[in-house]
Structures are given as structure tokens and as C-alpha cells.
N, C-alpha and C positions, 0 to 999 in steps of 0.2 A: 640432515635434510633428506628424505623419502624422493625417491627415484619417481618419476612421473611418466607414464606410458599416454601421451595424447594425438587422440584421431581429430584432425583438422578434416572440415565441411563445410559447404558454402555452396549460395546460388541455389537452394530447394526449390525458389521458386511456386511455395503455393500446392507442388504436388503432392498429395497424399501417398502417392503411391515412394516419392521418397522419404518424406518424413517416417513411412512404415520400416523403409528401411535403414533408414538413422536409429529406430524404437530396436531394431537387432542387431545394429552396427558391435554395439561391447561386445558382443557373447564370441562374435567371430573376430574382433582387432585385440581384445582382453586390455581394453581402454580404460584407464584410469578418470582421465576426462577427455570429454569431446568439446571441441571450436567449434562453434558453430558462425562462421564470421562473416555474416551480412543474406541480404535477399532473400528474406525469410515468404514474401509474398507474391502471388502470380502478376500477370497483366492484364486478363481478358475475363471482361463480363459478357456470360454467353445467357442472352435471356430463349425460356423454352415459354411457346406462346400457344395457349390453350387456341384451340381454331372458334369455337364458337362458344367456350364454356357448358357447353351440353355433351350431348350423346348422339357417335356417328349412326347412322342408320343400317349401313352396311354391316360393320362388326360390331356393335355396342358398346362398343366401349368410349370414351373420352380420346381425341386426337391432339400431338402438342406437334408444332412446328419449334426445330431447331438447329438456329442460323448458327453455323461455325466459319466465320472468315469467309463467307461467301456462301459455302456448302451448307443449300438446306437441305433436311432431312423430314420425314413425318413417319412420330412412333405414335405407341397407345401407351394407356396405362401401364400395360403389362412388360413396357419395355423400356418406361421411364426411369428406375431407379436404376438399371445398368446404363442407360444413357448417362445418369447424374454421376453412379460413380465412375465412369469411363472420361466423362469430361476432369471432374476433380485429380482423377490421377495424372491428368497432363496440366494438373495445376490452373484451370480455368474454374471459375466460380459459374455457376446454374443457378439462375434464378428462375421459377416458374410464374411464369402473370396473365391474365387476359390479355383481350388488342387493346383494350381501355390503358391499362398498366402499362403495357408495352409501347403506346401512344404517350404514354406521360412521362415513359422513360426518355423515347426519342425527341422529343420538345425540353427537356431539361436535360444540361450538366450538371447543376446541382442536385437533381435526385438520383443520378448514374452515377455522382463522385457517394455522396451519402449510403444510396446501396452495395457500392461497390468495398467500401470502406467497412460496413458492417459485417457481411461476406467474409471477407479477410478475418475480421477479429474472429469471426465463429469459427472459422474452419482453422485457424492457427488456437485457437480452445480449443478444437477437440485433437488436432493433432499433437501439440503440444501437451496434453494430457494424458494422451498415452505414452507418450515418452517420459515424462517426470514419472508415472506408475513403475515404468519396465525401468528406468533409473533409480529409482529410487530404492526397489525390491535389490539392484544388483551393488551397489553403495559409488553411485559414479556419477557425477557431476555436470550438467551441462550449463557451459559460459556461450552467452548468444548478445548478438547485436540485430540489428537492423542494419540493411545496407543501402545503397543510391537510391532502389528501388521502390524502397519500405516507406509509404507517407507518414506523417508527423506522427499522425494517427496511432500507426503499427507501434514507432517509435513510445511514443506513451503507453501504449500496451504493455509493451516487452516491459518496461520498467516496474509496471503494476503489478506483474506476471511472476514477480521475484517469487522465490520460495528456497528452502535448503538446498534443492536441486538445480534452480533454473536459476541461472545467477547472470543478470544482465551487466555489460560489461562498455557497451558503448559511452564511450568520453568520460572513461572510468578508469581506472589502475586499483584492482583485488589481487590479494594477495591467497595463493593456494597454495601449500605445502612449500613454503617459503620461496615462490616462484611468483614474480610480478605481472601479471596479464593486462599491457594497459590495449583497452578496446576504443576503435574510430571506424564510426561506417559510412563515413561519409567518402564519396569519392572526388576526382576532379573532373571538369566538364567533361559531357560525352555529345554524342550528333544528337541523343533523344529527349534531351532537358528533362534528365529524369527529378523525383520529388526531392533529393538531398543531393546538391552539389553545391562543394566550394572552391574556391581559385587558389591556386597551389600554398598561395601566401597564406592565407588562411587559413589553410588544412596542416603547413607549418607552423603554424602561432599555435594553434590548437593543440596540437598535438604534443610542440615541445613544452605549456605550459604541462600539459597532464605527465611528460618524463619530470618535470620539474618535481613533480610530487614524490618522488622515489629517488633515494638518500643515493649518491654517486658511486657509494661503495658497493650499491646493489644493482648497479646496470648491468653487470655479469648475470644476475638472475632475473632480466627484463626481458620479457615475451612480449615486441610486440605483432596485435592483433589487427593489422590496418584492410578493411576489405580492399580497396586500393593499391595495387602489387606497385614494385618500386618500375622504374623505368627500366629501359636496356637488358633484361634477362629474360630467364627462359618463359618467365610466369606474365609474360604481357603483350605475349604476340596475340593480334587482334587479326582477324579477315580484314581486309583493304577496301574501304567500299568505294561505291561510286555517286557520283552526283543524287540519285535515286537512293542511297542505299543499299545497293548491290554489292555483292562480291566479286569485285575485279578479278579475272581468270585472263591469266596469260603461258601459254603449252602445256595446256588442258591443267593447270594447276593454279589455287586460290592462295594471291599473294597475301599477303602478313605486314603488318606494321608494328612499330610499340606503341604502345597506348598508354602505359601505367605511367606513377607518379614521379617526375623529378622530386620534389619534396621529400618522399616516402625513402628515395634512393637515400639522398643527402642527410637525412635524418637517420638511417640506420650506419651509414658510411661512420657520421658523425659521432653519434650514442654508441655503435657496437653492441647493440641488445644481443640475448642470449640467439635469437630467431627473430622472424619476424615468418608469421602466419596471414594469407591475404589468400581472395577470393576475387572476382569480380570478372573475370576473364576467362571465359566458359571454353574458349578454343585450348586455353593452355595452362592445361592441368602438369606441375612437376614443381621439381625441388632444383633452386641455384644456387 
């Protein structure tokens, strides 16, 4: 059985400017394979809004208004595609429209989910593309889910998306150099009613039918992949919020809670897989 050297990754989030660094992660961890385990996609549709579809009079050129979380800004032509790739590196999707467009976006949620959803698939094709390229040149694998985040949508992508390199792995158990990767992105409830959540029971049924699938003799060499970190340890301390959403500060310091899965605990306690690889919990990055 071949030694396996694996960089575990998670929460991209959408940004390009990570996924570029995921495309040069091997060269510097000399990774065999990469996890990529959950939250492959951003949150925010930031529309750029042509001011009158013409030309300003002052400078000549085309003027776009664009709204970030409040903060509007007004660029030109000449300063839109750094706008665009400035916004995609912090993982926000640009759309450019008229007031018409932009008017039809704010009067519909189903044409902001539908855009918003399209966006995603493009911009995970093209980032996604350059990494199967730069993987595939250097002979190293990447196993990817979808996480909480990721709508059904994404989820159905990712699986479309298979190729010798890009091996989807969600609610799945693949076997890599005799090493079992069974993958689940889905997590348990959060304050944000993100698109994949299930109730502990659940994400336990689920999870042990797919250990079920792997002969007992090999739970020694079960990897599991669960975006959902177990309960009680170092990988599930959350910021503590407050009725708003806020993070509760008390002597000038932002308390912490656990967040992550009893299920997930009990399930690894249980099986003893070799690892158990998770993602979901952006304050706390480490090994337990």
C-alpha cells in the first residue's frame, strides 16, 4: 500500500483568488492529494449598474455604479474589469446590468436565485479548470464536495464535473491507493438556514449507511471526509453570537462556543476511522 501525502482544504468560498492558490498548493505541500471538503461557493450577488447605458459627458466614457454591502462606489469602463476581478477574489459574483435589469433583479427572488446560481457554476468552471490543468500536468488528484453552503445546484455540478482528476466524493466512499475517503457535506443546523442542512439523526443514518459500505476489516483505512467537525474539540470553536448576530465580547475578548457535530463525534468515537478530515468552522483551523 503507497504512502499518501494529503493537503486537506475547505471553505473557498467562491474566491478566486483562493482557488488560485489551491492551483499552487502541490508544488509547495508536495501533495499527493488534496480534500477539498465543502463550501466550494460565495454568498453575495454584487450587481454593477450601468448609470444610464450611454456615455458620461464629462469623461466619455460609460459610468457603472457599484453597491458593496452598502458602500457605493462609481467607476468607468476603464476601471471595471479591476473592480470585477477585485470583487471575485473576495469570492463575490458581479453582475453588470442596466436600472431596467437591475429593477428586475430587485422585484424578483427567483431571477437573483437563478443568476446567482448561474455565476457560481461559471466561475467554479473556470476555476475549477485551472486546477484540474495545473493537477493534472503534476499527476495529483483532487477529491471535492460541496458543503452547507453549496445549493443543490452546485451539488449537481460538482458530480457532472467528475473527470480523472476531480473526483466528487460527497455521500460517496472512493477508494485511492487502498485508502477509503467516504465524503458528507452536509452539516447540522446553523443560525443562517444555509441550502444543505440536516438534524443530527440524519446526518448519522446517512453517514453510517455509506461506512456500511466498507468491509470492517478496512475501517483502519477509512478517511472520513465530513465538512461538519465533531463536537467538543479544538476544530469547532465558533465566535458566540448575540441575538443580532454579533460576536459576544467580554474583556475585550470574543468568546467561543462548540458548534460542531455530536453525530460526527460519536461516529468517529464509534468506527475509529483512520482520520476524520472537516471543514466548516472558519475560526478554527487545527488538528485534535
Amino acid at each position: 500500500m503507497d504512502r499518501l501525502r494529503i493537503l486537506l482544504v475547505s471553505d473557498l468560498h467562491g474566491s478566486s483568488m483562493a482557488f488560485g492558490k489551491l492551483s499552487n498548493a502541490i508544488k509547495f505541500y508536495k501533495a499527493d492529494i488534496v480534500v477539498l471538503a465543502g463550501d466550494l461557493t460565495g454568498k453575495a450577488l454584487v450587481p454593477i449598474v450601468r448609470e444610464d447605458g450611454s456615455f458620461s459627458v464629462t469623461n466619455g466614457v460609460s459610468k457603472y455604479l457599484v453597491n458593496v454591502f452598502g458602500d457605493v462606489k462609481s467607476v468607468n469602463d476603464g476601471e471595471l474589469d479591476n473592480v470585477i476581478k477585485r470583487l471575485r477574489a473576495r469570492g463575490y459574483y458581479p453582475v453588470v446590468v442596466d436600472k431596467a435589469g437591475y429593477e428586475e433583479l430587485a422585484s424578483s427572488r427567483e431571477r437573483v436565485r437563478d443568476t446567482f446560481i448561474r455565476l457560481m457554476i461559471e466561475a467554479l468552471e473556470e476555476d475549477l479548470g485551472k486546477v484540474e490543468a495545473r493537477y493534472r500536468e503534476a499527476g495529483v488528484k483532487l477529491l471535492l464536495m460541496p458543503g452547507n453552503d453549496d445549493y443543490q445546484e452546485i451539488a449537481d455540478y460538482v458530480r457532472r464535473r467528475a473527470s480523472d482528476v476531480l473526483i466528487p466524493i460527497d455521500e460517496d466512499v472512493v477508494e485511492v491507493n487502498g485508502y477509503h475517503f467516504l465524503g458528507f457535506g452536509y452539516s447540522t443546523p446553523t443560525p443562517w438556514h444555509t441550502p444543505r442542512e440536516v438534524s443530527e439523526e440524519d446526518l448519522r443514518a446517512r453517514v453510517e449507511k455509506l461506512i456500511g459500505n466498507v468491509d470492517k476489516s478496512r475501517l483502519g483505512k477509512l478517511i472520513l471526509v465530513i465538512h461538519d467537525p465533531p463536537n467538543n474539540t479544538l476544530i469547532d470553536q465558533a465566535y458566540q453570537l448575540d441575538k443580532d448576530f454579533k460576536p459576544v465580547i467580554r474583556g475585550g475578548e470574543v468568546l467561543r462556543t462548540h458548534v460542531g457535530s455530536k453525530s460526527v463525534r460519536a461516529l468517529i468515537e464509534e468506527y475509529s476511522p483512520l482520520m476524520g478530515l472537516h471543514g466548516h468552522v472558519h475560526e478554527s483551523p487545527g488538528i485534535d
